[in-house]
N, C-alpha and C positions, 0 to 999 in steps of 0.2 A: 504494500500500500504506500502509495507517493503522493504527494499532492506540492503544487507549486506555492514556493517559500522565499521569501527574501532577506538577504544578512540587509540591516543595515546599522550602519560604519558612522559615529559621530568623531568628525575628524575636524572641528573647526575652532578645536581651543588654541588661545595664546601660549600656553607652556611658560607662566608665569615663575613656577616658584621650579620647572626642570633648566628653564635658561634657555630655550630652544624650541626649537619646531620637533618635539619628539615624537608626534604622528610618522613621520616620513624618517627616521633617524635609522639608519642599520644597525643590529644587533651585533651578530658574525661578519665576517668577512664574507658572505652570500649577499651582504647588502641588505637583507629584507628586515622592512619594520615589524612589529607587534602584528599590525594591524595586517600584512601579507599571511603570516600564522592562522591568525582567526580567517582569512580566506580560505586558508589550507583547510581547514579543521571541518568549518562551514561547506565546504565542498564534499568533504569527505563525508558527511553527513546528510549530502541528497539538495543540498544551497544548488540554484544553479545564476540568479539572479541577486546583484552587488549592489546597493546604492552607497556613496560614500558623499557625508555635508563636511566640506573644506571652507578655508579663507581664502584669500585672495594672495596669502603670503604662500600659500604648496606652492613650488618651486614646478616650471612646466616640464623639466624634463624627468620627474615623479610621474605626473601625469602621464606622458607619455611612454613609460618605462610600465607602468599599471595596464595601459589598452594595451599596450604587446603584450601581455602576458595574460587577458580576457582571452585576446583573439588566437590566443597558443593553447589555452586552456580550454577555450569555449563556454566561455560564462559569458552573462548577461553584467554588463559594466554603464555604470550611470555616474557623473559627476551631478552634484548640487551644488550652491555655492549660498553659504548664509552671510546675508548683510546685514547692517544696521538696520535698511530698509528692506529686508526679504521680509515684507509683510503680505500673506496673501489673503489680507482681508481687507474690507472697505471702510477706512476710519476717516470719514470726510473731515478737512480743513483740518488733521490731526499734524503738527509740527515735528519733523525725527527728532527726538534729543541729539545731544553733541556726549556721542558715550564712548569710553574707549576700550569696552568689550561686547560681545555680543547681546543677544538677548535671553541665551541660557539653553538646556539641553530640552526641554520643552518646544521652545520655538526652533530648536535645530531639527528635532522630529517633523513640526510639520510645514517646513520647509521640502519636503519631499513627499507633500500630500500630491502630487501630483506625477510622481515618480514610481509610485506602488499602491497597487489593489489587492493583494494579495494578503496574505498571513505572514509576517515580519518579526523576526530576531531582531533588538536594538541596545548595541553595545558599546562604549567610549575604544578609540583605537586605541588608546594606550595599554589598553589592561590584554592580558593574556590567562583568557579563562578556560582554556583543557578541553580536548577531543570529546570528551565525556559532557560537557557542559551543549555543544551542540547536540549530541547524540538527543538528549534527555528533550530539547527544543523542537528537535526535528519529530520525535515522536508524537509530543503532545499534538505538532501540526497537522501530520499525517493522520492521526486518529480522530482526527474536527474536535480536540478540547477546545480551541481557540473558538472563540467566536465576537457577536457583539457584545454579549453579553459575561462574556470569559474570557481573563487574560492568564497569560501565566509569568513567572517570573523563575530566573534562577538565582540560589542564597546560596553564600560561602559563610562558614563558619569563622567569624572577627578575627581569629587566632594565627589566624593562616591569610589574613590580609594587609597585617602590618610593615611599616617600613624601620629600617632600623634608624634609617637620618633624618627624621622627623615625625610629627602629630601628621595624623591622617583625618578626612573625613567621611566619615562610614553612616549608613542608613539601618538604623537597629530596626530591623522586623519583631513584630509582638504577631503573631499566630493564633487561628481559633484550635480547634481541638481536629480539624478535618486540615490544618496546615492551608488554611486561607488567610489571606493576606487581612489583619486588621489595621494597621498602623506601619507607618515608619518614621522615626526618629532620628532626625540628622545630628548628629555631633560631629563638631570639628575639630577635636584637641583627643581624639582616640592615640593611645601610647603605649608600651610597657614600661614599666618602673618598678625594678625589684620584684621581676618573676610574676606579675601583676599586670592587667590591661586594664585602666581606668580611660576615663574622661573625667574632663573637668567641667562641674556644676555648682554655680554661685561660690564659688573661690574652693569649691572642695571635692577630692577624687574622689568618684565614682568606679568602684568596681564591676567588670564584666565577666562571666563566664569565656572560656576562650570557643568553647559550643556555639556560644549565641549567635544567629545566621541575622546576616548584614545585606543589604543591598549596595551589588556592585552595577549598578546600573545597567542589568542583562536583563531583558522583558521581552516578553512574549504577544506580540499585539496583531490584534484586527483591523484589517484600514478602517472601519469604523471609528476607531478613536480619532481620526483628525477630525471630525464632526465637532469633536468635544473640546479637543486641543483648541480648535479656530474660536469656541465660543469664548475657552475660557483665556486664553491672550487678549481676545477685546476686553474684559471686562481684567487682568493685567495693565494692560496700556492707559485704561478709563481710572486706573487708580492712582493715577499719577506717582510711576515707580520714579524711586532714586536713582541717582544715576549710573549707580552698579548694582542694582537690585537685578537681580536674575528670575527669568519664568523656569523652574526645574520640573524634570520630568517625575519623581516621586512625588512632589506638590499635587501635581494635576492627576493622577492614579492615588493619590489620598483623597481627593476632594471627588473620581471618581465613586472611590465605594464609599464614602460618606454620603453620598447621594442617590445610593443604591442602586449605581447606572452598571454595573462590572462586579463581579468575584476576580479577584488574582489568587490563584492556585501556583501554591511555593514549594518549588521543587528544591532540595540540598544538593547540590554540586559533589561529585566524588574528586572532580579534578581540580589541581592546584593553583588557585589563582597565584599572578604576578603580576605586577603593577613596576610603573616609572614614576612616581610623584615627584622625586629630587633625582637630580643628574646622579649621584650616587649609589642609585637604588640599579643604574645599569648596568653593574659588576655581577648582581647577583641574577639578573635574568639571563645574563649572557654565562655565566656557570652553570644555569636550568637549563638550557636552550642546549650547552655541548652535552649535558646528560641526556638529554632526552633524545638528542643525537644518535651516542653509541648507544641507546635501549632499543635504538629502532621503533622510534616513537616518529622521527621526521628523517628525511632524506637530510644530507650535510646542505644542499641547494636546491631550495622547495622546486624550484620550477623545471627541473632538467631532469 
């Protein structure tokens, strides 16, 4: 049983605090980013259609090193491109702010309402979330769990998402009793300190289970939700955001099932996430990356 599915690729952050454009950055000496991996993996998984939302700073010959390797592979390949103004809604006499980042991974979602009809994977490039993690995505799609009314989502256990060069910020899932999605809670100063993973609340750590399953921004959606995404960015933009206030994509799937529009059904990831938040944190993916290597996990150069 197959049914047609789309990865799609949020690839349009600044790389503030990695110093860089680390969508596009090569890992090994094969050159390939994070985000070429979750191609691999997504393919491997029955993906046959790409969309990927960029800035204006991807470098063109990325680009074009990307469609050679669609048209060697034979996948379906889309560029999006999110601006200030990639609004594709009608906010008459509405002024663009003067902001110097986007408008959040929400509005990078439905910047590609127009790019996919289908049932959609939607993941940050940066993160490297395991063969297993598609597997688990691709099934739910192929067996019509997804729908309008049903999303799904995949959690990593906190414990296994940290960096060692700094505070991260992680989405704590709270679960009903069937692993439906009730809540998620953004903290931003997630850490270890003395064998311990806290957050810090009202000046004092908070301790975590290293169990407790996190939202790394891997959802499972029906193009229905841009219906909802579009409503709820206008009445965003009608709130007169600050100038780096962000529309996020767990905001709008909170305010989802608060509204009783969707169930997200949370599936646990068996596979190892890895992340790049700090330039430093690429020593240890590119040490994952040669193991997984000689385990015969991935070819030494995905595409040959």
């Amino acid at each position: 049983m197959s049914s047609k599915k789309t990865l799609l690729i949020l690839a349009g952050g600044l790389g503030t605090r990695y110093k860089g454009l680390k969508q596009v950055d090569g890992i090994l000496d094969n050159g390939s980013p994070i985000l070429e991996y979750s191609i691999f993996d997504a393919l491997e998984a029955g993906f046959r259609k790409v969309v990927i939302i960029v800035n204006k700073l991807i470098p063109e010959s990325y680009i074009e090193r990307l469609n050679s390797i669609s048209e060697n592979k034979n996948f379906e390949l889309h560029w999006v491109y999110q601006e200030i103004d990639s609004i594709p809604i009608s906010l008459e006499g509405f002024d663009y702010p003067d902001r110097e980042k986007p408008w959040g991974t929400a509005h990078a979602v439905l910047c590609a309402k127009y790019a996919i009809q289908e049932p959609f994977i939607m993941i940050n490039a940066d993160d490297f979330y395991g063969k297993e993690a598609y597997q688990l995505a691709a099934h739910e799609i192929n067996h019509h769990h997804i729908s309008d009314t049903q999303l799904g989502m995949i959690a990593y256990p906190v414990g296994t998402t940290l960096s060692g060069n700094g505070a991260v910020a992680r989405g704590i899932c709270t679960l009903d009793s069937e692993n439906y999605l009730i809540s998620i809670e953004e903290q931003t100063s997630i850490q270890r300190i003395n064998n311990s993973i806290v957050y810090i609340e009202n000046g004092k750590n908070i301790k975590l289970d290293p169990d407790e399953l996190v939202s790394m921004n891997f959802f499972i959606f029906h193009p229905h939700i841009f219906c909802y995404l579009e409503a709820y960015f206008y009445d965003f933009i009608e709130s007169d955001p600050l100038p780096k206030q962000e529309f996020y994509i767990p905001s709008a799937v909170q305010r989802m099932i608060k509204e009783d529009r969707v169930k997200v059904k949370v599936k646990a990831s068996p596979s190892q996430w890895m992340g790049v938040t700090y330039a430093d944190d690429k020593k240890n993916i590119k040490d994952f990356l040669i193991s997984e290597i000689s385990n015969n996990r991935y070819p030494e150069n995905l595409w040959t």
